[in-house]
N, C-alpha and C positions, 0 to 999 in steps of 0.2 A: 772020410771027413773032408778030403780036398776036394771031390766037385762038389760039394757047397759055398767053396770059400767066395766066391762072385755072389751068391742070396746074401752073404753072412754084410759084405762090402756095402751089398744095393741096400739094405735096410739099415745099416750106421748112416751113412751118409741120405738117408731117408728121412732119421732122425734129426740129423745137423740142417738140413734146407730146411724140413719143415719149420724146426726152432727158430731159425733164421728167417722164416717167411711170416713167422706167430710175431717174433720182435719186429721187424720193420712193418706189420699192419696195422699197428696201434694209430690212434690219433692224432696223436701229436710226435710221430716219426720216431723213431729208436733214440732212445736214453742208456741204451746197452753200456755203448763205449765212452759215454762220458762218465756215467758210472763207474763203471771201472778204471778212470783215469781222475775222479775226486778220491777213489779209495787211496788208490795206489799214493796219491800226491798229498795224503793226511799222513803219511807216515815221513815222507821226506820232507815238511815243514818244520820250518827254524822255528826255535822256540825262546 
């Protein structure tokens, strides 16, 4: 199982760019991390 571990690496990280290339191709540029930074910042608001 160890000389696969370099295929097993090249396609995780195959997965991660390409999602990363899907989210920055959109139209109107990545909402990723701002999204994830209104989630995060509705839990720490004063109420």
């Amino acid at each position: 199982m160890g000389e696969y571990d370099a295929v097993w690496v090249f396609f995780i990280s195959l997965a991660f760019v390409g999602f990363y290339i899907f989210i920055e191709a959109r139209p109107k540029g990545s909402n990723l991390f701002r999204d994830i930074s209104n989630t995060i910042s509705r839990f720490f608001r004063k109420r």
